[in-house]
SESE-410384 format. One record per atom (N, C-alpha, C): x, y, z; residue number from 0; residue in one letter; atom name. Coordinates in steps of 0.1 Angstrom, whole numbers, plus 5000, padded with zeros to 4 digits. Layout:
(pt (X, Y, Z), NUM, A, CA)
...
***
This chain:
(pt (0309, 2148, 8416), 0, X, N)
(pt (0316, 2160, 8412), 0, X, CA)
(pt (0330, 2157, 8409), 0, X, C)
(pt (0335, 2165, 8399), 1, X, N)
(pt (0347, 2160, 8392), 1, X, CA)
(pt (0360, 2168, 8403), 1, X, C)
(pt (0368, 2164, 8407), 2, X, N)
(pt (0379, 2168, 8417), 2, X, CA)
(pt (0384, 2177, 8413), 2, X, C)
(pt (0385, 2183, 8398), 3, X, N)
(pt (0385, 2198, 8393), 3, X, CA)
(pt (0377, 2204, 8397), 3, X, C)
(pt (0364, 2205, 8399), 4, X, N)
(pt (0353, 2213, 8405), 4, X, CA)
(pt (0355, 2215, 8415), 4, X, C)
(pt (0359, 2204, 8426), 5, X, N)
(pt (0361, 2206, 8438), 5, X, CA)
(pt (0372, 2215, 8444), 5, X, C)
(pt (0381, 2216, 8435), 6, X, N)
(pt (0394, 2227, 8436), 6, X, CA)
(pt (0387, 2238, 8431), 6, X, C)
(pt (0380, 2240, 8424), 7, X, N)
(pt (0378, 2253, 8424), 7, X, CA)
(pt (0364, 2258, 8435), 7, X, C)
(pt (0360, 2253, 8435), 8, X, N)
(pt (0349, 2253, 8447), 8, X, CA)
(pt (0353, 2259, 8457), 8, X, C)
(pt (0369, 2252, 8462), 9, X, N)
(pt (0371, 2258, 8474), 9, X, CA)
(pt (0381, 2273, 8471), 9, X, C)
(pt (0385, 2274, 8465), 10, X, N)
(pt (0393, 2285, 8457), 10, X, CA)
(pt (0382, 2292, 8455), 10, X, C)
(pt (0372, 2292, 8454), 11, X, N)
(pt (0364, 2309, 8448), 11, X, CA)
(pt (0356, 2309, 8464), 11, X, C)
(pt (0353, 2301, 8469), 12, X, N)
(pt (0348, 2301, 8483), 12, X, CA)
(pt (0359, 2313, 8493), 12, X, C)
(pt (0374, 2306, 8489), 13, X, N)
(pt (0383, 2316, 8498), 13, X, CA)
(pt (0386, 2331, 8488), 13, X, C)
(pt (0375, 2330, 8479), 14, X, N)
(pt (0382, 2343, 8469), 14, X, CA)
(pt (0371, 2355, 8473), 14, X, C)
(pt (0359, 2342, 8474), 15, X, N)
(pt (0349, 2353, 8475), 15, X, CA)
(pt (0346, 2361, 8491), 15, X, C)
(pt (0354, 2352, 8498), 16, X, N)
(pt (0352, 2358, 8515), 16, X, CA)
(pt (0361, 2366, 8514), 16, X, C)
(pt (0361, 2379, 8508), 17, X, N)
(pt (0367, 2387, 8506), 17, X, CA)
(pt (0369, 2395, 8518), 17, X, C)
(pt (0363, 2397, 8528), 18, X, N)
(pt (0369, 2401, 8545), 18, X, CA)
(pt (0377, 2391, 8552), 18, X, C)
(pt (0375, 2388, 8550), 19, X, N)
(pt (0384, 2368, 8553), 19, X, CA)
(pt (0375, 2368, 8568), 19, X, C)
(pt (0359, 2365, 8569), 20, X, N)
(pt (0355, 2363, 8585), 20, X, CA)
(pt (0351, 2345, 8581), 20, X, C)
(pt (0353, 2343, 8573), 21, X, N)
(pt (0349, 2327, 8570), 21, X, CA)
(pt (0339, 2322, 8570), 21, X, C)
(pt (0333, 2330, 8565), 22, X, N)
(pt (0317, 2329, 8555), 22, X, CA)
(pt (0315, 2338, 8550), 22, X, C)
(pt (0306, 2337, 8535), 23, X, N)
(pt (0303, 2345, 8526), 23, X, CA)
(pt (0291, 2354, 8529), 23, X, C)
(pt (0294, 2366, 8529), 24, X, N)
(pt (0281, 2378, 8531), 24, X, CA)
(pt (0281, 2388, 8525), 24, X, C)
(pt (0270, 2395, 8525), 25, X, N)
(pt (0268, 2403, 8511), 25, X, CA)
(pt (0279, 2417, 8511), 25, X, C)
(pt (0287, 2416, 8523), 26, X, N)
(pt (0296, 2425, 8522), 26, X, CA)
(pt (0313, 2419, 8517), 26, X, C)
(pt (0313, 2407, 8514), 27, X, N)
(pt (0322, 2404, 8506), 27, X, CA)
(pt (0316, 2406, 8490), 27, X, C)
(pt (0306, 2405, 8490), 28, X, N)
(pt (0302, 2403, 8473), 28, X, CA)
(pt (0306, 2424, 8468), 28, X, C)
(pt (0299, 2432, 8479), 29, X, N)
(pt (0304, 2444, 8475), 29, X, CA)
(pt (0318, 2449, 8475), 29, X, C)
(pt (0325, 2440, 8487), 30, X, N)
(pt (0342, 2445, 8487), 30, X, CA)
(pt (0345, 2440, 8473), 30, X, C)
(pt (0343, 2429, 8462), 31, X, N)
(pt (0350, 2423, 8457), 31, X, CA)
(pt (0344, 2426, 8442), 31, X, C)
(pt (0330, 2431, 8444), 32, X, N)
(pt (0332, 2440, 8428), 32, X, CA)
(pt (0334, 2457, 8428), 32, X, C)
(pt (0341, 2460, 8443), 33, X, N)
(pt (0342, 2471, 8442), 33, X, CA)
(pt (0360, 2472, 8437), 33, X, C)
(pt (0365, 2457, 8446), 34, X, N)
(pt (0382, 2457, 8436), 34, X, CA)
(pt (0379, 2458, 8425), 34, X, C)
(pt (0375, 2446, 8419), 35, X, N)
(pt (0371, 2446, 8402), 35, X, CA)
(pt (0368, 2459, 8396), 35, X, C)
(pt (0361, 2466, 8400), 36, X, N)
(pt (0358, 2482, 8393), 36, X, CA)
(pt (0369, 2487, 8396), 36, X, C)
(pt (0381, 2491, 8406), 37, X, N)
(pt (0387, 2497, 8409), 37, X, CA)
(pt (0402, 2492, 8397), 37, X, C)
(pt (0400, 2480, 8395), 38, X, N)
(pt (0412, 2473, 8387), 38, X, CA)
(pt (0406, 2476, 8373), 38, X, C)
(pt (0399, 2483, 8368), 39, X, N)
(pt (0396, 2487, 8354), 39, X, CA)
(pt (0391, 2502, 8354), 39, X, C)
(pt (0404, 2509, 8359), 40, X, N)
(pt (0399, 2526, 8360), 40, X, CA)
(pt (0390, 2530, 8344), 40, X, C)
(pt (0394, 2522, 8333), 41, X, N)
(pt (0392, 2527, 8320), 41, X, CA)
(pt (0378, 2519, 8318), 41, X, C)
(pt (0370, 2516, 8328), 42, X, N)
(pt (0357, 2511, 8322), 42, X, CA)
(pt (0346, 2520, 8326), 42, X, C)
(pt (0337, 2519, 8315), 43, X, N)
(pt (0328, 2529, 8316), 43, X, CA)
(pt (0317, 2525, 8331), 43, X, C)
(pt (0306, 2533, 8333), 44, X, N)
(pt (0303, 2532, 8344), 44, X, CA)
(pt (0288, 2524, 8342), 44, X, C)
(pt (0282, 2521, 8329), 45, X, N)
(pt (0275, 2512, 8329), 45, X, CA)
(pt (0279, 2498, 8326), 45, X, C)
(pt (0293, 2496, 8326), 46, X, N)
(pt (0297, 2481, 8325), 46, X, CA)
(pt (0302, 2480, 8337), 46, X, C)
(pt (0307, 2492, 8348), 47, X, N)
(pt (0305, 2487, 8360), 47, X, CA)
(pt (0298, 2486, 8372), 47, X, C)
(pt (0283, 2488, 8368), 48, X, N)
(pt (0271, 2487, 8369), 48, X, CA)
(pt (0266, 2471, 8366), 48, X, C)
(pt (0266, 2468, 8356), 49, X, N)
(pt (0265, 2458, 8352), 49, X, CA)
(pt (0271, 2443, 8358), 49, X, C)
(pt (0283, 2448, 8357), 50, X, N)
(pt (0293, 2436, 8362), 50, X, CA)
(pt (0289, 2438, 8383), 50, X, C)
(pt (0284, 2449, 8384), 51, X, N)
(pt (0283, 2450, 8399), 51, X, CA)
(pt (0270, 2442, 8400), 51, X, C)
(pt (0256, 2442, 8391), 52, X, N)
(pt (0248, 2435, 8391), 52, X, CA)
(pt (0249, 2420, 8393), 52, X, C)
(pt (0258, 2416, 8388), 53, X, N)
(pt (0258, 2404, 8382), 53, X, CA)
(pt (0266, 2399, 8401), 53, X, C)
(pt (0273, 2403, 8404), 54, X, N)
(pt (0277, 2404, 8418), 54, X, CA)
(pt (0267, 2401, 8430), 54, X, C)
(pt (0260, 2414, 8427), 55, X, N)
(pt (0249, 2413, 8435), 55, X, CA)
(pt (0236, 2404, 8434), 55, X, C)
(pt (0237, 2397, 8419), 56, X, N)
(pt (0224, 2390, 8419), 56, X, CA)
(pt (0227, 2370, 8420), 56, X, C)
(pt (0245, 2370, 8422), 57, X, N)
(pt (0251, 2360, 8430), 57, X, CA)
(pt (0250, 2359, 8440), 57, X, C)
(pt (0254, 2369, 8445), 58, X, N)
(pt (0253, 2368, 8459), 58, X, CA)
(pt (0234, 2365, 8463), 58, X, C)
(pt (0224, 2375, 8461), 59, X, N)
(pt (0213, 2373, 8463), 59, X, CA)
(pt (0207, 2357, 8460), 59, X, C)
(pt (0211, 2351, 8449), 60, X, N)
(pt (0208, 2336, 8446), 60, X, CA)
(pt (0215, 2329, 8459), 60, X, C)
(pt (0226, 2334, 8456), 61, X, N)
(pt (0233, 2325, 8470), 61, X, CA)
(pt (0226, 2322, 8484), 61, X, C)
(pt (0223, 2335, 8487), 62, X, N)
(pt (0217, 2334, 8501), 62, X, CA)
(pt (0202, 2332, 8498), 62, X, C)
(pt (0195, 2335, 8490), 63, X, N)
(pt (0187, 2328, 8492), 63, X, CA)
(pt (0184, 2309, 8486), 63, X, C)
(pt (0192, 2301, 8486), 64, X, N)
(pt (0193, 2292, 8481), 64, X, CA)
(pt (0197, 2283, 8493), 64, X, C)
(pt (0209, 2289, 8497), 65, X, N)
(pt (0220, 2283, 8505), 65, X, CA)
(pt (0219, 2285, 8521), 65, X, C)
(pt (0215, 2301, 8522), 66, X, N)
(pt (0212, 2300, 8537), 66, X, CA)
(pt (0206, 2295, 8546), 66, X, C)
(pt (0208, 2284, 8549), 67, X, N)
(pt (0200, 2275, 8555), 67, X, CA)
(pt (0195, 2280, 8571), 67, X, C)
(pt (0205, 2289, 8578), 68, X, N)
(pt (0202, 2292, 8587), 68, X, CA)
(pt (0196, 2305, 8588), 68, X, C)
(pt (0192, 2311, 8578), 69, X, N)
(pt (0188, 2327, 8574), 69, X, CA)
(pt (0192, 2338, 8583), 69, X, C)
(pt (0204, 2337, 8585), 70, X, N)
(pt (0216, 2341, 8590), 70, X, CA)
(pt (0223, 2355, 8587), 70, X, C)
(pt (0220, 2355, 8571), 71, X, N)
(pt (0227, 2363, 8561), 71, X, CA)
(pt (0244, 2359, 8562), 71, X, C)
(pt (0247, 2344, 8563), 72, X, N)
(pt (0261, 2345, 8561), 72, X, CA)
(pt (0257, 2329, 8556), 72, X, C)
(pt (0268, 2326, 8549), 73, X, N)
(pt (0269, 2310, 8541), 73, X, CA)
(pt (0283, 2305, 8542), 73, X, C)
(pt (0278, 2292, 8551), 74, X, N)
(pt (0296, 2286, 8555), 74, X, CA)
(pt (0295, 2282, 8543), 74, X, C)
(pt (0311, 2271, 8543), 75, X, N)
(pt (0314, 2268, 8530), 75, X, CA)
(pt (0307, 2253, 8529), 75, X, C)
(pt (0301, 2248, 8541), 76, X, N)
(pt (0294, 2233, 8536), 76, X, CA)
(pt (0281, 2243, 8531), 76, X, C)
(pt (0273, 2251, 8531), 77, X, N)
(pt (0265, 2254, 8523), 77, X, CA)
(pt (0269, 2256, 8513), 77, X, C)
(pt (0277, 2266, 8511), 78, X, N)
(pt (0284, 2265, 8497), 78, X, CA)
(pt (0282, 2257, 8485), 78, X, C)
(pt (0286, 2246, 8489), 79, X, N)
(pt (0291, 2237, 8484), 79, X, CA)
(pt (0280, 2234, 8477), 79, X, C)
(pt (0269, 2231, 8480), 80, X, N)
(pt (0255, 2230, 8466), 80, X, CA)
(pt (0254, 2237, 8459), 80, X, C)
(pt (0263, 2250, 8458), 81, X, N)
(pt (0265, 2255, 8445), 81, X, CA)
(pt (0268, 2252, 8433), 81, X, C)
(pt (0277, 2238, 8435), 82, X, N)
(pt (0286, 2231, 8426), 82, X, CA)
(pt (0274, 2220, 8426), 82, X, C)
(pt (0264, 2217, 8438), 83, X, N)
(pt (0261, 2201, 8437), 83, X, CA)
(pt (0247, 2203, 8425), 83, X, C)
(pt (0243, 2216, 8428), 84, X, N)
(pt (0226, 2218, 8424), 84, X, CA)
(pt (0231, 2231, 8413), 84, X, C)
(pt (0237, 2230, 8400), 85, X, N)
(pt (0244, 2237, 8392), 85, X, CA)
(pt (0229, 2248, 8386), 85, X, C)
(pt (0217, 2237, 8383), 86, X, N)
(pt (0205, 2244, 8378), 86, X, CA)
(pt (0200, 2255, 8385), 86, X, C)
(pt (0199, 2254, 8399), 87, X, N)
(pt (0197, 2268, 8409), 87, X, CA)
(pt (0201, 2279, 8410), 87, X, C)
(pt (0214, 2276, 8404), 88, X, N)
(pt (0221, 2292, 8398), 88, X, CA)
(pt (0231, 2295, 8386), 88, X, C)
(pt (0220, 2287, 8374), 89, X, N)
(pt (0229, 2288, 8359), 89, X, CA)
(pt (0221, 2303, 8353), 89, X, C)
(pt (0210, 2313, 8362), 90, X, N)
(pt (0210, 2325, 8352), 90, X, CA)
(pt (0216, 2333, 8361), 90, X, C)
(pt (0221, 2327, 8373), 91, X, N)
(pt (0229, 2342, 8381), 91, X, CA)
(pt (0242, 2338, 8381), 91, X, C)
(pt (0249, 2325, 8377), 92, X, N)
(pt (0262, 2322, 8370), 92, X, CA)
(pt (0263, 2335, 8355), 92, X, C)
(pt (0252, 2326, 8348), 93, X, N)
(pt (0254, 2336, 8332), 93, X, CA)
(pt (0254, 2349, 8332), 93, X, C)
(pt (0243, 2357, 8345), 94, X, N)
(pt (0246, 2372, 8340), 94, X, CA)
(pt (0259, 2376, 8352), 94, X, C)
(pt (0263, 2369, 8360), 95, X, N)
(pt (0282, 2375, 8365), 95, X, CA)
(pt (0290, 2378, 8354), 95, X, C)
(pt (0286, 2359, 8353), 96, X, N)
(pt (0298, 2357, 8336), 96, X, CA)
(pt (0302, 2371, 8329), 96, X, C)
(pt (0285, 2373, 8322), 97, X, N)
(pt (0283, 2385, 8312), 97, X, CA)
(pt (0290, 2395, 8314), 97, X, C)
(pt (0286, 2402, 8330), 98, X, N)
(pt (0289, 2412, 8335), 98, X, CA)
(pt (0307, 2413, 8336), 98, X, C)
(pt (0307, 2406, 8342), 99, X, N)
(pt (0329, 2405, 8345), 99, X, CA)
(pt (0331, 2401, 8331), 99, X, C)
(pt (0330, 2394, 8321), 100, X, N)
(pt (0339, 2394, 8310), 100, X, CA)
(pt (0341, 2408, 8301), 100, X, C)
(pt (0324, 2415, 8301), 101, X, N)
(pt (0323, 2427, 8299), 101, X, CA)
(pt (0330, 2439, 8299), 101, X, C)
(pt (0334, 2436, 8315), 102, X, N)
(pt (0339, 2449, 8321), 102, X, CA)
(pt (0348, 2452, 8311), 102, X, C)
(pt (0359, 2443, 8311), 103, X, N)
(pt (0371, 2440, 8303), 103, X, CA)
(pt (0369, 2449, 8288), 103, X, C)
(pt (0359, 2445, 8284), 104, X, N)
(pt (0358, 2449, 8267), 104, X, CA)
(pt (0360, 2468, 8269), 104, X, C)
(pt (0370, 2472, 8266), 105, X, N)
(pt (0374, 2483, 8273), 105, X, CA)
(pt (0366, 2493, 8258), 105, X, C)
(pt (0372, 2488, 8246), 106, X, N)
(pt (0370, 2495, 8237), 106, X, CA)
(pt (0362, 2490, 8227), 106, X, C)
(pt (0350, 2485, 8234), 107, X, N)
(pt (0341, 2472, 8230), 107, X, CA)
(pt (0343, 2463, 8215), 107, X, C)
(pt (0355, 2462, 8214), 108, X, N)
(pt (0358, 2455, 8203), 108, X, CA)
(pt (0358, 2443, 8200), 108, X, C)
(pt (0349, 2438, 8215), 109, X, N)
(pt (0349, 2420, 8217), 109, X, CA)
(pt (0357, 2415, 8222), 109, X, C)
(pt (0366, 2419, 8230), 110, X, N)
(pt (0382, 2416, 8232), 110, X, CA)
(pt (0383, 2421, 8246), 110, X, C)
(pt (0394, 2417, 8254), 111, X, N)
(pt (0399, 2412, 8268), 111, X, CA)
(pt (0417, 2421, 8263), 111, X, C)
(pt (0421, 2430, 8268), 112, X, N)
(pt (0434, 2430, 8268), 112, X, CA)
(pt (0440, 2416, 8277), 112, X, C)
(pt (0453, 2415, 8278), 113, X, N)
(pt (0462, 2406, 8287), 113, X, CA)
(pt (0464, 2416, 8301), 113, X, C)
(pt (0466, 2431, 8302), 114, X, N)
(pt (0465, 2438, 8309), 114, X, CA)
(pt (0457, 2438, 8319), 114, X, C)
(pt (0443, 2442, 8312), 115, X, N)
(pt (0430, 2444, 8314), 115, X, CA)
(pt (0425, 2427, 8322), 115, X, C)
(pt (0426, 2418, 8318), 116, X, N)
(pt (0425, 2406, 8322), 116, X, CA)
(pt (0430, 2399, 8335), 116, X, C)
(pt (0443, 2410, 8338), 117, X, N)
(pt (0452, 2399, 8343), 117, X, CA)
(pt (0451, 2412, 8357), 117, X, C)
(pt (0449, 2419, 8351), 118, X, N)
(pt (0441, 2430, 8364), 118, X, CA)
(pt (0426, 2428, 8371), 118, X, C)
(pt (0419, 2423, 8364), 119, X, N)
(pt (0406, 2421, 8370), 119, X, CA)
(pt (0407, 2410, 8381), 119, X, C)
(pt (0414, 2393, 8375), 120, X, N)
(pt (0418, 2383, 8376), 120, X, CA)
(pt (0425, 2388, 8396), 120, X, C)
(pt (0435, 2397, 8391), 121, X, N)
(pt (0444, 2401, 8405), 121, X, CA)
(pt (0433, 2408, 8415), 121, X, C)
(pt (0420, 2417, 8411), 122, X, N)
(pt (0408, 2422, 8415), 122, X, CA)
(pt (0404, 2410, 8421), 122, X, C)
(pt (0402, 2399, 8415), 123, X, N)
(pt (0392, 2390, 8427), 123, X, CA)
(pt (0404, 2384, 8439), 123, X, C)
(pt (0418, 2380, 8435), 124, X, N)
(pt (0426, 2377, 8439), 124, X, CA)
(pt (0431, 2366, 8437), 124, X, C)
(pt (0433, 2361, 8424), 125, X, N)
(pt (0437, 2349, 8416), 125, X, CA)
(pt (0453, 2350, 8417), 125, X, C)
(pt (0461, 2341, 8417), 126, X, N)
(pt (0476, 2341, 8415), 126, X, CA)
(pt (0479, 2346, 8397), 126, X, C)
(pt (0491, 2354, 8399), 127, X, N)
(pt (0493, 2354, 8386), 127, X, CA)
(pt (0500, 2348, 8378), 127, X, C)
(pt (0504, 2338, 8384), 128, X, N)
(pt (0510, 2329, 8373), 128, X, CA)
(pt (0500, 2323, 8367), 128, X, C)
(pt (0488, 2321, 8373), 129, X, N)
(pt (0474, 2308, 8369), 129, X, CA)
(pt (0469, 2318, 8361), 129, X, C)
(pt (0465, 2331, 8364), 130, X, N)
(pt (0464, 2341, 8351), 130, X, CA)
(pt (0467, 2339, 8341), 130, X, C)
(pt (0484, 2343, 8343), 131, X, N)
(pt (0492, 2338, 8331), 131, X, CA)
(pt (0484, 2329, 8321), 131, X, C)
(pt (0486, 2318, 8329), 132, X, N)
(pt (0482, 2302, 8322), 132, X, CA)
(pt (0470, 2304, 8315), 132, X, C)
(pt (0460, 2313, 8322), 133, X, N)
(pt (0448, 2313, 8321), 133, X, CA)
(pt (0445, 2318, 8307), 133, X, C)
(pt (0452, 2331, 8303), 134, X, N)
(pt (0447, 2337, 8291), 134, X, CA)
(pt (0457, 2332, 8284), 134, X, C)
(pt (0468, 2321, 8286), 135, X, N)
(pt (0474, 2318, 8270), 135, X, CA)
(pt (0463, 2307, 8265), 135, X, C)
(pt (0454, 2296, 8276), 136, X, N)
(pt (0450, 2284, 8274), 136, X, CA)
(pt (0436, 2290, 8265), 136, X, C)
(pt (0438, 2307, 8266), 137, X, N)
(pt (0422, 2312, 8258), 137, X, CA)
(pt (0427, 2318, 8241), 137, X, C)
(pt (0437, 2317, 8240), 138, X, N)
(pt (0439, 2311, 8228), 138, X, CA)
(pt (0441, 2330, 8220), 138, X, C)
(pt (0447, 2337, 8228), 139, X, N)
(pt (0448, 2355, 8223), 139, X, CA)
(pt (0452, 2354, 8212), 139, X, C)
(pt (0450, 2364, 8204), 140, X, N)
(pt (0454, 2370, 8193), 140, X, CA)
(pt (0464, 2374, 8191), 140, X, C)
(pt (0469, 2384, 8179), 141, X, N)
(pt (0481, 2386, 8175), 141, X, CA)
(pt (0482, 2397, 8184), 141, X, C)
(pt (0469, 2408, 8186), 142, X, N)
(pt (0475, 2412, 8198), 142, X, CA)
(pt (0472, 2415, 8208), 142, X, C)
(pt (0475, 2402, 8213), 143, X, N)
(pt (0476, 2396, 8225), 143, X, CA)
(pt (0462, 2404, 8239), 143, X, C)
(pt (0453, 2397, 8232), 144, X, N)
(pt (0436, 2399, 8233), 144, X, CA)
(pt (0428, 2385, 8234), 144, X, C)
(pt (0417, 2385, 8246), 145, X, N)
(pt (0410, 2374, 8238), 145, X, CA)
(pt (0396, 2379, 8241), 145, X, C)
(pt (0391, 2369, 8235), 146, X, N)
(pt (0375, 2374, 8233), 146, X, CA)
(pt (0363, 2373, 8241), 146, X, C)
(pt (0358, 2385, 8246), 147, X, N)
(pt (0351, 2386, 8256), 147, X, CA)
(pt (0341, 2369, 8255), 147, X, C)
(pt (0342, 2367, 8245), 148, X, N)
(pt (0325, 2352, 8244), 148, X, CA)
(pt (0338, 2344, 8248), 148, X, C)
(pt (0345, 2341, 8247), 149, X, N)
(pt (0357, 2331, 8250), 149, X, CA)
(pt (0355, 2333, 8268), 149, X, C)
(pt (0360, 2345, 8268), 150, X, N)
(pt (0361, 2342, 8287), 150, X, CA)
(pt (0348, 2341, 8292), 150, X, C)
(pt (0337, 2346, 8285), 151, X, N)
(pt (0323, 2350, 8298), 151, X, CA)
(pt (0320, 2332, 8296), 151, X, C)
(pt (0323, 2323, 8283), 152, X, N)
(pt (0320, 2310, 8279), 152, X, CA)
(pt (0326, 2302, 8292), 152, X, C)
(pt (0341, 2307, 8294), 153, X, N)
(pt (0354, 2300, 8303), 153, X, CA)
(pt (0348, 2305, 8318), 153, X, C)
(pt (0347, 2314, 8321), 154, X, N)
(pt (0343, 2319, 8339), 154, X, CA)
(pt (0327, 2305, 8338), 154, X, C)
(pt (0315, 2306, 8328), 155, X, N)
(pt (0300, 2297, 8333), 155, X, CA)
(pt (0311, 2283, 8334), 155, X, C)
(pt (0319, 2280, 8327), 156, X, N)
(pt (0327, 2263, 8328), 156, X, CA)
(pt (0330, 2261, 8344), 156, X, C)
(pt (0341, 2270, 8344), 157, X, N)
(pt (0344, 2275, 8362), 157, X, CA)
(pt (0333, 2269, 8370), 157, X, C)
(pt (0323, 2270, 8369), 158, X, N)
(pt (0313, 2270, 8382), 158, X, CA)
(pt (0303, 2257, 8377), 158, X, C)
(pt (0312, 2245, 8369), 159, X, N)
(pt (0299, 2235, 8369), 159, X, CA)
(pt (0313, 2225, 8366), 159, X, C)
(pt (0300, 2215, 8380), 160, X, N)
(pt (0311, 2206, 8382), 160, X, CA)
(pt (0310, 2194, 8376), 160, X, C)
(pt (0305, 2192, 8361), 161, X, N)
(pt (0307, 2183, 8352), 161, X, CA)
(pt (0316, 2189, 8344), 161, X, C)
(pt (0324, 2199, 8346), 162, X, N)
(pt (0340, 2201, 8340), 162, X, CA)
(pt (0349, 2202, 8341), 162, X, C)
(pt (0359, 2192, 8340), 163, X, N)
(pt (0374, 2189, 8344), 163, X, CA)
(pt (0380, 2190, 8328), 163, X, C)
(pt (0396, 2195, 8336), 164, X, N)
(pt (0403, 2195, 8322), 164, X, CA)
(pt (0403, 2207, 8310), 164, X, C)
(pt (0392, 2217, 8319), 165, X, N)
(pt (0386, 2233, 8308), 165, X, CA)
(pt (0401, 2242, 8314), 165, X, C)
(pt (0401, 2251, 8305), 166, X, N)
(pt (0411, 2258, 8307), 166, X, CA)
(pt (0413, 2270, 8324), 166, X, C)
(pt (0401, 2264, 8325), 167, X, N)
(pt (0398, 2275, 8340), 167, X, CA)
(pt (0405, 2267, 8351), 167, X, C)
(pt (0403, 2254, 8350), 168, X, N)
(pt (0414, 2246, 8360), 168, X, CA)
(pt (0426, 2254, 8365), 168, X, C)
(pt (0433, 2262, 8355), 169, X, N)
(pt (0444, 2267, 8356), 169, X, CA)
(pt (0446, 2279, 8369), 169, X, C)
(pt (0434, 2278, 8372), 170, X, N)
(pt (0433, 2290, 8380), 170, X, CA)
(pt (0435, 2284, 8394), 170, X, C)
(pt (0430, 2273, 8392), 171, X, N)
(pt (0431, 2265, 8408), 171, X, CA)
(pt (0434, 2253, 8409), 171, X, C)
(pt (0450, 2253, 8405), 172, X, N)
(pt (0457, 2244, 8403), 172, X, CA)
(pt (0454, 2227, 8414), 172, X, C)
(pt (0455, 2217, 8410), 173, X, N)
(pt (0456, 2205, 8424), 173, X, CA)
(pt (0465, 2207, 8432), 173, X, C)
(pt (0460, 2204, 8443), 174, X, N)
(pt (0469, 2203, 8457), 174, X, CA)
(pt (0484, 2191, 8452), 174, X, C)
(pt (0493, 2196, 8457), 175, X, N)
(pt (0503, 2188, 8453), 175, X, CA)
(pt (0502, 2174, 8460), 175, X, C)
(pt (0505, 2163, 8456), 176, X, N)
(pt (0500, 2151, 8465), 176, X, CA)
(pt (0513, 2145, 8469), 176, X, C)
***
């Protein structure tokens, strides 16, 4: 696994224990697309349906994949085969993707405001400067938009650890050595 992967591994691990009890359970998956819906008051309610699906059908891959101890909670050494065994959950990676790039497309024009983006981003709890970084490395338009296939493309890269060097790095920068 590429040591980019591994920074983000542990970054969405501490993003998605959205109670902070230090393991993931299906009540962080609801706190954390209920910020995301909350950070896009202007989205309709079947994209945030959608994007909540895609939540809920991570999380359900998850636990059932990972829960080794059928617990209903996943430390982060289970976790972690999320990144090692990528095939186990590349159709519930693709319909989150779908669903959160989505949300965004406010005025379904294919497009991501910088706003709208950098709000959702603050929704899971990303830093905003790596935001920042995030949507200039996605290459916006004149005005200053990018395209929903661009990010749902950039979030599936995020979660497979044959990718170092993609613009989603930015989001979880290396430990300073």
């Amino acid at each position: 696994m590429r040591s980019e992967a591994v920074n983000r591994v542990k970054l969405v691990f501490t993003l998605l224990d959205a109670n902070g009890n230090g393991v993931l359970d299906s009540d962080d998956f609801d706190l954390m697309s209920s910020r995301v819906a909350a950070a896009v008051p202007g989205a309709d309610e079947a994209r945030k349906q959608a994007m909540r699906a895609g939540f809920t059908r991570f999380w359900n891959t998850l636990a059932g994949e990972l829960d080794t101890r059928h617990d209903g909670k996943i430390t982060y050494d289970e976790y972690q085969a999320c990144v090692l065994s990528p095939e186990r959950f590349t159709e519930a990676i693709h319909e989150f993707a779908a669903g959160f790039a989505r949300l965004g497309d406010l005025d379904r024009s294919g497009t991501v405001t910088r706003p709208v983006f950098t709000d959702m981003l603050r929704g899971v709890g990303f830093e905003l400067p790596n935001i920042q970084a995030l949507f200039q490395a996605l290459g916006p338009d004149d005005a200053d938009r990018v395209g929903v296939d661009v990010w749902e493309t950039e979030i599936r890269n995020f979660y497979a650890p044959d990718k170092g060097g993609i613009p989603a790095d930015l989001l979880a920068p290396s430990p300073a050595a």
